[in-house]
N, C-alpha and C positions, 0 to 999 in steps of 0.2 A: 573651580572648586574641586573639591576630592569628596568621594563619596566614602563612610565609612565604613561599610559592609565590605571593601576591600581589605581591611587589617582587622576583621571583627575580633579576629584569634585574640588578638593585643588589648582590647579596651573593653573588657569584661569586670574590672575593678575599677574605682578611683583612681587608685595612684597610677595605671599603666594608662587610665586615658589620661590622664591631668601629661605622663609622660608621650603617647601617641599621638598627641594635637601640638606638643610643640614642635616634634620634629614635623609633623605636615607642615605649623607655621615656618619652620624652619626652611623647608622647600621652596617657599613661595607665595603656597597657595593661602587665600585670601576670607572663602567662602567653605563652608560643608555642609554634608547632608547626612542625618544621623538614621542609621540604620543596622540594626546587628550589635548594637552598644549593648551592654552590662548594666545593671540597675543600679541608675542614681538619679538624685531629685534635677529635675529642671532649673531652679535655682542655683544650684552649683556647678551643673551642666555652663548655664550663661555666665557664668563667674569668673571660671576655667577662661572660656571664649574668649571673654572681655578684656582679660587680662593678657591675651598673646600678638594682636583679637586675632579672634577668627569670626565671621559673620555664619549663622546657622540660617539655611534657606529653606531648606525642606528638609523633609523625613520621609520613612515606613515606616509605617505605624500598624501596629496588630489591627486587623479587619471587624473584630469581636468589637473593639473598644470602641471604632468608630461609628459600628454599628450602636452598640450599649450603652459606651459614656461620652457620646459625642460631647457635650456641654464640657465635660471634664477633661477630655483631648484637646476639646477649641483653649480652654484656661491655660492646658500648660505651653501651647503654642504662643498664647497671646505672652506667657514668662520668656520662654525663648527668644522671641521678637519673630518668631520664621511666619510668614504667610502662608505659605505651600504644605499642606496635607495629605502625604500619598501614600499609596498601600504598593508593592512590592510587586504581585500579583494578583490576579482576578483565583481566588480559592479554587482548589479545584472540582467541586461540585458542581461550581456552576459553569462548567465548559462546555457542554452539551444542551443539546434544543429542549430536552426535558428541562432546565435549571437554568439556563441563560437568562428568563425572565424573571426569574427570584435575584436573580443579580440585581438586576435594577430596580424592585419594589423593595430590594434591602439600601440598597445605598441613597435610593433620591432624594430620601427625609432627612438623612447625615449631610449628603450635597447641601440639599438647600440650606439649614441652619447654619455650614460651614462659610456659604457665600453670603448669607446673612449677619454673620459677622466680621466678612471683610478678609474672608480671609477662599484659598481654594482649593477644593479636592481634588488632586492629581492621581492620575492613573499610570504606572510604567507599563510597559509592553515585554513580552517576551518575544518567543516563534510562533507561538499556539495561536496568537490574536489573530494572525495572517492565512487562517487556516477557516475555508469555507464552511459555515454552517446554512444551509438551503442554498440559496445562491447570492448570499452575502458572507463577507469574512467577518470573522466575529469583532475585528477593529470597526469596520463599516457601521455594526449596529450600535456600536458604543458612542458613534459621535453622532448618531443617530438618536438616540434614545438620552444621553445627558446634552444639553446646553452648553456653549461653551463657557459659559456661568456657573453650573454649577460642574464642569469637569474639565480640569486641564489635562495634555497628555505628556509625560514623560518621557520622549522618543529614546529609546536605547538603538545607538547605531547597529551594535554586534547583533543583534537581535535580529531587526530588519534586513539586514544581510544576509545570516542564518537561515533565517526562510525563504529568502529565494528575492525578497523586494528591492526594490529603487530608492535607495534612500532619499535621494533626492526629490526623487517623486512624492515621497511621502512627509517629507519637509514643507511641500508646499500642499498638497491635502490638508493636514494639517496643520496650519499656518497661525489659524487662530486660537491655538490651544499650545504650542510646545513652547510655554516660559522657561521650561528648565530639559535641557536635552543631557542624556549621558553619552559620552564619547567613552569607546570603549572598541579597540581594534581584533580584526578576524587573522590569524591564519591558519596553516595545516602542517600537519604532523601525518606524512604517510597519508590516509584517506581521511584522518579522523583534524575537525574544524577545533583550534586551540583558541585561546582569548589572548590577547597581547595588549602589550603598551599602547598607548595613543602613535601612529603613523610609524608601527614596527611590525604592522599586516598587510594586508592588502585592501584596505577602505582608501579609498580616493577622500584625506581629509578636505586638502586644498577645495576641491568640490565640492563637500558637503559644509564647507565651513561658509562657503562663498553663497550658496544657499540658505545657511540657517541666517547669515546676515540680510540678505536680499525679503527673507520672511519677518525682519523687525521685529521681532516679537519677542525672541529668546534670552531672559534677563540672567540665568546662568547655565554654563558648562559644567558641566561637573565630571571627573573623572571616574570611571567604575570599573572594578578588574575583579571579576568573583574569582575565579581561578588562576593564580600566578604560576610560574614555573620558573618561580627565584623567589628574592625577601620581597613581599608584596609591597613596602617600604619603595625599597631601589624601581619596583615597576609605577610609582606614582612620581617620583623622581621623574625616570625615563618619559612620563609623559608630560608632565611638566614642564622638561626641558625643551623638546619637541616643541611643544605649544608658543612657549612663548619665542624659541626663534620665529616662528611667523606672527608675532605680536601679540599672544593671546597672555595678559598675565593676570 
């Protein structure tokens, strides 16, 4: 799948997403995940879809809403047809030991009603997760403190990387939570760490792909590229292409 917070520039209207989703369909890709979109009703959102199709799995969703209009988030998900409910990141308030626990007395009661209707609240990861608060990382308290019921995780490979982890290690930590993993490649520029195509960095996909399958558990791939250094277009192509030489389409 492609994740659409990679071409957000592009799908800020109607007509440029109605035009942004067929070239994705165009690509290949099967499945997305709406993120960074332009204001349009869900109804016409699945319409679009339907019509090229493309299947909607997940989202980021505004943090406020899931907190506020959870009932209202859960309706237009159930219009979408997507199961998976995720937020982007963990705000940043609550990244520190003072507000780490208003994390989770804000989200439990959105979890639960969210898993109560069948459906589940996904969490993505940055670098920050992997970053010890007392002497656990602040990922540690997270699969600690939600259920794997009421919180799935959205492992972003770049990320894991970025900080210094084992992706793979962290593929099977997490084993019973990552339905939806982003693939999203690392290299360098000089000293400074750039984003790339899918197996146009230096992530051991073969590796990690070969573990996210061995974990059973991952119902999609989704491609993510916050930063391109070309048409971010041609970089969802490039991974695309990539992918399914080794049979991923």
């Amino acid at each position: 799948g492609a994740q659409l917070y990679t071409v957000r520039k592009y799908i800020q209207t109607e007509k440029d997403i109605r035009f942004a989703l067929k070239r994705i369909a165009d690509m290949g890709y099967t499945t997305i995940q709406v993120s960074g979109i332009g204001k349009i009703a869900p109804e016409v959102l699945k319409e679009i879809c339907d019509e090229l199709p493309l299947k909607i799995v997940l989202t980021h969703t505004n943090d406020e809403r899931i907190i506020n209009e959870t009932e209202q988030v859960i309706h237009e998900h159930e219009i979408l047809g997507c199961k998976y409910i995720g937020i982007g990141s963990m705000p940043e308030k609550y990244r520190d030991s003072t507000w780490y626990d208003h994390f989770v007395l804000d989200f439990k009661e959105p979890a639960k009603k969210i898993a109560d209707a069948g459906k589940l609240f996904m969490y993505h990861n940055h670098n920050f997760e992997f970053r010890k608060m007392g002497n656990k990382r602040i990922i540690e308290r997270l699969v600690e403190d939600f259920t794997p019921e009421e919180m799935g995780i959205t492992l972003d490979t770049y990320w894991v990387q970025a900080a210094g982890g084992d992706i793979c290690q962290w593929i099977e930590i997490l084993k019973d939570r990552i339905y939806c993993v982003h693939l999203k490649d690392i290299t360098v520029n000089s000293f400074e760490q750039e984003m790339a195509p899918v197996m146009e960095g230096n992530i051991n996909f073969k590796e990690v792909l070969k573990a996210i399958e061995k974990a059973n558990i991952t119902k999609y791939l989704i491609v993510e590229q916050d930063i391109c250094q070309g048409n971010p277009f041609d970089c969802l192509q490039t991974s695309y292409n990539n992918l399914a030489k080794l049979g991923y389409k």
